[in-house]
N, C-alpha and C positions, 0 to 999 in steps of 0.2 A: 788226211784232209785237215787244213788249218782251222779251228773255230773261229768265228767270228768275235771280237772283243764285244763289240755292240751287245749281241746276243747272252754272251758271257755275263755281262754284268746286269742284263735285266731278269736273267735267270735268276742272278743272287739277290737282285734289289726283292722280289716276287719271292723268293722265300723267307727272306725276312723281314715283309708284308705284307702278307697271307690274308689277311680280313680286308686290306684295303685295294689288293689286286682281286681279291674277288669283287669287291663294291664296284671297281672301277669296269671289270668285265661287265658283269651285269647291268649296268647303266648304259654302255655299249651296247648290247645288245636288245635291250631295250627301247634304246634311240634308232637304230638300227629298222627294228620292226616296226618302228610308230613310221616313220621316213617313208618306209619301201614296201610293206604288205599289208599294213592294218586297212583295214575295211573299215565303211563309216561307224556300223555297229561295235567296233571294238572300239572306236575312237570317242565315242557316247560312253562305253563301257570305263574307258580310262578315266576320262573325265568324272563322273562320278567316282573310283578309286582314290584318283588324285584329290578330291574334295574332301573325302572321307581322312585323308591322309593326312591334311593339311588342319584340321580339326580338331585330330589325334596330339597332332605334333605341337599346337598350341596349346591345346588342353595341357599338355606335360610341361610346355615353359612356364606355365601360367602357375602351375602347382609346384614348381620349382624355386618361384620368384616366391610363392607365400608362406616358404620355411622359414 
């Protein structure tokens, strides 16, 4: 059976992009369950995650910019 080329080369791109085909899966599937299964209380639950995250992530540019 022929491989497919398509396939081929997103096999190779994913091995040598391993942190970023993983981020890119997990964002997927992420979005995925926010879309199609989350329940209101998990979408409360996010929400606050996402706050906390967003906090996080400022707090670190913030002490970044003050080197």
């Amino acid at each position: 059976m022929e491989k497919n080329p398509q396939t081929e080369a997103n096999k190779r791109w994913q091995e040598k992009n391993k942190e970023r085909a993983k981020y890119t899966s997990a964002r997927s599937r992420a979005r995925s369950f926010i879309k199609n299964s989350a329940l209101e209380e998990d979408l409360e639950e996010f929400m606050e995650l996402i706050l906390e995250r967003k906090k996080s992530l400022n707090e670190m540019q913030n002490d970044h910019a003050n080197e």
